[in-house]
N, C-alpha and C positions, 0 to 999 in steps of 0.2 A: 671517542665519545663516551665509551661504557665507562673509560678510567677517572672521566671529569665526573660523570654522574656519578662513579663510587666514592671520588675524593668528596664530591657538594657530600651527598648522604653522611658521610664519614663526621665532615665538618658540622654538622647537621644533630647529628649524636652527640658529640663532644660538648657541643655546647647547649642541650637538653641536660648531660650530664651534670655540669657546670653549673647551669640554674638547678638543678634538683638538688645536689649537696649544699650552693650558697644558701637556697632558702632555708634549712634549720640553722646555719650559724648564724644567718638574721634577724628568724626570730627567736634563737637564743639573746643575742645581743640587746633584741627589745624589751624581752623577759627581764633581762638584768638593770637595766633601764628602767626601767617601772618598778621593781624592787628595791633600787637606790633612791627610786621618786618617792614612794609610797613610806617606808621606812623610816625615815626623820619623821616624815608629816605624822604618821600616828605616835610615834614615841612621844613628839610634842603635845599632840590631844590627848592622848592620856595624862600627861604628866600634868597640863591644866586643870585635866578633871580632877586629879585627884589635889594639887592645889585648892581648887573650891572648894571641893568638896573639907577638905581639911579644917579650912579657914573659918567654913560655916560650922561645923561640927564643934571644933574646939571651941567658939565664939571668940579668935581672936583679935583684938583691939585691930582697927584701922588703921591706927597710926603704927603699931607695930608691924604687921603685914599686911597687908590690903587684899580681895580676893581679886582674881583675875577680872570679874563683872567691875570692879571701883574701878580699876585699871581703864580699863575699857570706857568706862566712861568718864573717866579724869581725862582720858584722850582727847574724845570728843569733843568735850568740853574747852581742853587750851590745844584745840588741833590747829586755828592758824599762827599761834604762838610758837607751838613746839616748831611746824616748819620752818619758820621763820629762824629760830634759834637753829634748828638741823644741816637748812642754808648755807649761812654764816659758818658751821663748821665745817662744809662740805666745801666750801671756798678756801677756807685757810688750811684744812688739810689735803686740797687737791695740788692749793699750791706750794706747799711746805714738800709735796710726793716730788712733785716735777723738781724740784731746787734739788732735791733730794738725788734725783734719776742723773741731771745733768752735773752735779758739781762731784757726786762720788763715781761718776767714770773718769770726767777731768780728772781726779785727783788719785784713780788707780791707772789710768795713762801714763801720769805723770813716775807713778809706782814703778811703772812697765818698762819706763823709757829708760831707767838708770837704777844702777842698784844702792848708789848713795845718796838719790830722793826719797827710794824706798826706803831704806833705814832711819833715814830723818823722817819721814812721814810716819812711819806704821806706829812706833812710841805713843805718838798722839794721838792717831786714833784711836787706839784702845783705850787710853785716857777719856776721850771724847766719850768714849760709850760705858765707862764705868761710873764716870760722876755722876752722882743725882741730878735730874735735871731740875727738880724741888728747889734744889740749892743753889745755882746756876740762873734762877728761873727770875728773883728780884733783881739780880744783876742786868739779865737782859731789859727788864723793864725799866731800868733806871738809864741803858745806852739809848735804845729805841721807844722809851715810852711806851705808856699802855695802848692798847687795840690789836690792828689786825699786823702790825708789822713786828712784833713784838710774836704774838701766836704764831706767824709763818716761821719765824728764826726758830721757834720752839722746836715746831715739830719736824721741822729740816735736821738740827741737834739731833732729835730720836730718833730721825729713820734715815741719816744718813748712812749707818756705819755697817748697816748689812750690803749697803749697795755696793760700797768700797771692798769692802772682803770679798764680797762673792765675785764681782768682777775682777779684781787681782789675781784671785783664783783661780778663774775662768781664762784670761789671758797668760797667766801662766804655764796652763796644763795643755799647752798645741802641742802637737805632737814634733819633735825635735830633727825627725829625717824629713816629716815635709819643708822644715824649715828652709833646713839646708839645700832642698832642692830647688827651693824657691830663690837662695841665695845663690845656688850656681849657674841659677840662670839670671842672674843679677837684677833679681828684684829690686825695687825701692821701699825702706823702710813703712812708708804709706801704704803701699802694695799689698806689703805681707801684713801689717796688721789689721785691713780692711779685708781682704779676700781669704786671709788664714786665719788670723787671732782673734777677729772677732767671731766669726760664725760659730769654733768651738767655743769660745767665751760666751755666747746668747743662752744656753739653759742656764748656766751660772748666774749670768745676771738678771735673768728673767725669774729664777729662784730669789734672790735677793729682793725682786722687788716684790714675790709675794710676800716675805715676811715687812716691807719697809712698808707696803701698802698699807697695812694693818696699823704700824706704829704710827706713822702719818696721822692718824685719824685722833691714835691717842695723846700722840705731843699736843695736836692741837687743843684738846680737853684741858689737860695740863697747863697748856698758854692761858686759856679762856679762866679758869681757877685764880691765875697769879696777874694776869694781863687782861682780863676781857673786861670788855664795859659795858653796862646796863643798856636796857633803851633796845629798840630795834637794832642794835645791831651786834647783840649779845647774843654767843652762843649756846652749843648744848651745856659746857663747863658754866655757863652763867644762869642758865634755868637750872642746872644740877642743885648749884648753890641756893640760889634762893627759896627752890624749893623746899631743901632740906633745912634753912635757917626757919621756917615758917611753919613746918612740921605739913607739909604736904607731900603724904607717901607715897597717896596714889599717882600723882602726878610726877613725883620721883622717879617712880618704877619706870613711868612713860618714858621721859626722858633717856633713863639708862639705855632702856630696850631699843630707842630708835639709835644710840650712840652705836649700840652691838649691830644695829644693822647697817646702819651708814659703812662698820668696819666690813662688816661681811661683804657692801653692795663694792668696796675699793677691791676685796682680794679677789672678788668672783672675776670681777672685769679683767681685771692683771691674770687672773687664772685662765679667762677664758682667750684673752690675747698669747698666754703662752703657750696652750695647747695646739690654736690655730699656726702658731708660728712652727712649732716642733711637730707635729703628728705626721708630716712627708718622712720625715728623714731620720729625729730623733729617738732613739730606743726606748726613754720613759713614756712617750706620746703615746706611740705603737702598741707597746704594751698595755696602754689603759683602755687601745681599741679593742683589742682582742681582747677582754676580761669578760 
């Protein structure tokens, strides 16, 4: 009886212990949290202030740069328009992402599977990602015609060729003795690229899609510029333009600003899907806990 009540007490301690050290790395961890919170947010206020402040001082022309306050209110002013146009790009870049997601894994599968589709493949894709899409870009309009299918083929073009690299990469780089262990226990081809090749392939292609997330957003700009068409169902490429044929800055600005954020609101998501996926197991996760 005495040895159980020294073992409880024992247990007892350790785990007082245990919450006494966790609590500073917690609110360490919070501390750094609010400092990464806090840190954009003022660099941003400041940097508006002194935007204004500039704008007003110098007296410079509206049409030249606009202050932050014209901004603000050219917003409010075509704010059900801009959404509308924001919409529209958030449709044809979400789906030009997805096209994106599933045809450059098919097509580093296909990489994976033989090394004389790889070599016939890879040629082209690097082509695929060198040509302007500017240039590329009447041509697609003249197979698929103007609007949204035209935009979707666009932005699929720009953000496919991170997905393909980085997943080629990623099912490349399995480690070669679990292979083989998997093979002597006579795996099936399916087996080992589902249970082995993908799992180390997922930071890779999870990397891929943050930078394709991004591009996604901008092909679509790009489609809407060469391909998009007026009217409700024209997007942020199509208020860009008219805004700027008409000499409307302030409502330029707007536009641009919500195009940067539509891009930002794609990578966060993809960002915060890959962290959730990776932070058990994965070493870059881990690490960005304990910072």
């Amino acid at each position: 009886m005495i040895q159980a009540n020294g073992q409880v007490s024992k247990a007892v301690v350790t785990a007082r212990a245990q919450e006494g050290t966790s609590s500073p790395v917690r609110k360490k961890k919070n501390r750094s949290l609010l400092y990464k919170t806090i840190t954009p947010i003022a660099f941003i206020i400041i940097l508006i202030g002194l935007w204004q402040l500039g704008v007003r001082v110098f007296e410079t022309p509206k049409y030249l740069l606009p202050a932050p306050s014209d901004i603000w209110k050219a917003t409010l002013k075509g704010f059900p328009d801009l959404m509308q146009a924001a919409g529209n790009t958030f449709i044809a870049a979400l789906f030009g992402f997805l096209l994106s997601v599933v045809l450059g894994t098919a097509v580093a599968l296909l990489m994976m599977a033989s090394k004389w589709i790889r070599w016939g493949i890879q040629p082209y894709a690097v082509v695929l990602q060198t040509i302007p899409v500017v240039a590329i870009a009447p041509l697609v309009v003249i197979w698929l015609g103007p609007g949204m299918n035209s935009i979707v083929f666009i932005s699929l073009i720009v953000a496919i060729f991170p997905i393909i690299s980085n997943t080629n990469l990623g099912l490349s780089s399995t480690d070669r003795n679990l292979m083989q262990l998997m093979q002597m226990y006579k795996s099936s081809t399916w087996t080992m690229t589902w249970k082995l090749r993908f799992p180390y392939a997922l930071p890779y292609m999870l990397g891929g899609m943050k930078i394709s997330s991004g591009m996604a957003v901008i092909g679509a700009i790009i489609g809407e510029f060469v391909a998009g068409i007026g009217g409700g169902k024209g997007g942020l490429g199509m208020a860009i333009t008219s805004a700027a044929v008409q000499m409307q800055t302030s409502f330029l600005f707007a536009c641009t600003i919500a195009a940067s954020l539509l891009g930002m609101a794609f990578y966060l998501t993809v960002a915060a899907i890959s962290h959730y996926s990776l932070r058990h197991w994965h070493e870059s996760a881990i690490r960005s806990d304990n910072e």
